[in-house]
N, C-alpha and C positions, 0 to 999 in steps of 0.2 A: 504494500500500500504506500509505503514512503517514497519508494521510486516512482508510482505512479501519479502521485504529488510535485514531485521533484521534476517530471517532464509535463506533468502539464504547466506549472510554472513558469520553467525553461519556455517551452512554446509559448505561453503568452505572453513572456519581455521579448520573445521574436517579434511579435507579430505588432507589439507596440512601437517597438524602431523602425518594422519597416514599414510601419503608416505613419509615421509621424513625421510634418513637413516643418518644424519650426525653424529650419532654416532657410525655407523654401523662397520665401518673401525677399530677403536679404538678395537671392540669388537675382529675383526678378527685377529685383530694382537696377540693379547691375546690368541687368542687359537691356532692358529699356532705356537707360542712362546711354548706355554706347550705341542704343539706335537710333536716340534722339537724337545723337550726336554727329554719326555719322549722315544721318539726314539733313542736319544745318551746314556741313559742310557740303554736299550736294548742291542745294538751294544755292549757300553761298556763291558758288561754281557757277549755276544756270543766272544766276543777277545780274556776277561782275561780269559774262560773255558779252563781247562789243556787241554785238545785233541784239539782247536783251536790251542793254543799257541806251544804245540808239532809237531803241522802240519807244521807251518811258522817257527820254528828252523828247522825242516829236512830240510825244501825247501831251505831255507837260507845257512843251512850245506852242503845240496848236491851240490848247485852252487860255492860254495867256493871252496870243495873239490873235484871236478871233472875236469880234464884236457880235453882240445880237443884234 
């Protein structure tokens, strides 16, 4: 009876580690962090491109300079 204790015990501190996510969170911020990141660096890239950048000076030029 003691061993049979003794393993059901065993298996359920198994089964509590390997459900157990408390450090799961930690991870995800981690990579959401670096894909935040690595997507403002993207953006960044697509902005400063001269035909971006020539796009949003015309649009910016035309509003200025056009009268109703």
């Amino acid at each position: 009876m003691r061993i049979k204790s003794a393993c059901t015990t065993l298996t359920s501190r198994f089964r509590d580690r390997l459900t157990d996510e408390s450090g799961m969170s930690t991870i995800e911020y981690a990579l959401g962090s670096v894909a935040a990141a690595a997507l403002a660096a993207v953006l960044y890239g697509v902005i400063n491109a001269s035909a971006v950048v020539d796009a949003i000076e015309g649009i910016i030029t035309g509003a200025l300079t056009n009268t109703p």
